[in-house]
N, C-alpha and C positions, 0 to 999 in steps of 0.2 A: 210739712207733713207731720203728722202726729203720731204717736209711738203707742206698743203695748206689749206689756207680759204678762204671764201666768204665774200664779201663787196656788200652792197647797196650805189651807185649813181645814180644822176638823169638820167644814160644811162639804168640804172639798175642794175643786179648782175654782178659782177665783181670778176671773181677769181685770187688770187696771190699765184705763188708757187715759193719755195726754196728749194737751197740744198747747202750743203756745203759753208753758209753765203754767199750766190749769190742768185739773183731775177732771177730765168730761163722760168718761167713765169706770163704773165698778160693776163687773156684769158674773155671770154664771156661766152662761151660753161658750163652746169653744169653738173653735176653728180660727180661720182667718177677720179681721178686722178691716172692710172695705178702707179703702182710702188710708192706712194705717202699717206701720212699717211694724215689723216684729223685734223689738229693741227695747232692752230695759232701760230705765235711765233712772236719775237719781231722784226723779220725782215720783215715780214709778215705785223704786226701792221704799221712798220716804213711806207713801203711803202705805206700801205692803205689812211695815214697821209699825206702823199703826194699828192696823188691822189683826195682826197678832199680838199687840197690847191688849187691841179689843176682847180677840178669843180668851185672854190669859185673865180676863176678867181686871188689867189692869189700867186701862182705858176706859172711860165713857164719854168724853169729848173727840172730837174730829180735830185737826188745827192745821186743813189742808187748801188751797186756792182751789175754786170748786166753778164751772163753767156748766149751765145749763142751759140744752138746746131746746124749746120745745114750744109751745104758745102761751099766750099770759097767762091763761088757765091753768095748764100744768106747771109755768111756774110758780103761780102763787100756793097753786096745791102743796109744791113741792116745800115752798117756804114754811108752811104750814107743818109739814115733816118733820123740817130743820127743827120746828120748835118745840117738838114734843120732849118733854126730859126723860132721859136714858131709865129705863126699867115701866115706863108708866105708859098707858095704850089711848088710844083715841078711836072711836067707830068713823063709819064712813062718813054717815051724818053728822057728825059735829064737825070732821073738817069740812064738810060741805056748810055748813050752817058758818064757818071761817072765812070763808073764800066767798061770801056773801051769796051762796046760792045754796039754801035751806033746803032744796028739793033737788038737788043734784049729788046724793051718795052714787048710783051708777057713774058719771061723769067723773067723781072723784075715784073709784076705784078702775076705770082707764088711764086716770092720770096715773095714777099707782103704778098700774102698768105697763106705763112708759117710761118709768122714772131710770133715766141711764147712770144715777150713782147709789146703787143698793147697798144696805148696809150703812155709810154715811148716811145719807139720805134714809132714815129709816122709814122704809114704806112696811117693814115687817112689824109696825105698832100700830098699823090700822087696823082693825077689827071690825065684825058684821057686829050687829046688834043682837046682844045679849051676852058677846062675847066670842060667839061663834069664830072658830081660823077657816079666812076663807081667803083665795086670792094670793097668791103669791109668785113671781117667776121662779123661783128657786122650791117648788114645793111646797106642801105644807109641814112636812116631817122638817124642813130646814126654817123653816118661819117658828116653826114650836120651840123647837133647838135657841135660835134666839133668842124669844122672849123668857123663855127658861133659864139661859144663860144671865140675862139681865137683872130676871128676878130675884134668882139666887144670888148676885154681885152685888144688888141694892141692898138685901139684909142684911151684908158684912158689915 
């Protein structure tokens, strides 16, 4: 059975779940966690430690075991994520045009929306075209917040 707790940062509550010493998710959403026992654990702690690196602006790397459920599609999208470098954006279309399907920005911004480790996973450096914030589980005031966070932390 796989574990999870809740973290306060300045986006707000933040939950981390695990299972079988893998981070499978980093979500927003609260309440209960099907299948999912309500238990911190050290991996749990680790990543949370991270993630206020992250806010503190003194993080930009992850260096967490990361387990993704999802179809090849979303997870290549997602790899596609992993790869983006911290402060710099990507439109739908070009990770569409990554994942070898040039005409699939819709299909990539579902994958987005599925993506169960946010944050890590940074699905909040995808962008519409022209720049446009559109798309995000957590909001768009909490996607701006991010890439504002990132932007300001790259010019140091």
């Amino acid at each position: 059975m796989g574990s999870y707790w809740y973290y306060e940062y300045p986006i707000g509550k933040v939950g981390v779940a695990e299972t079988g010493g893998r981070v499978v998710g980093v979500f927003f959403a609260q309440g209960t966690v099907e299948g999912f026992e309500l238990r911190e654990t050290a991996l749990t702690r680790k990543t949370a430690r991270q993630l206020e690196e992250y806010f503190a602006g003194e993080r930009r790397e992850f260096d967490l075991p990361l387990s993704f459920v999802g179809s090849g599609f979303q997870k290549r999208v997602w790899g596609e994520l992993l790869a983006i470098p911290y402060g710099e954006t990507r439109t739908y279309g070009e990770i569409a045009a990554q994942v070898g399907n040039p005409k699939g920005a819709r299909a990539v911004g579902m994958a987005n929306n599925r993506n169960p480790i946010v944050i890590i996973c940074p699905c909040h450096r995808v962008i519409g075209k022209g720049g446009a914030l559109v798309g995000f589980g957590g909001g768009l005031a909490v996607k701006k917040y991010l890439l504002d966070l990132e932007s300001r932390e790259r010019l140091l």
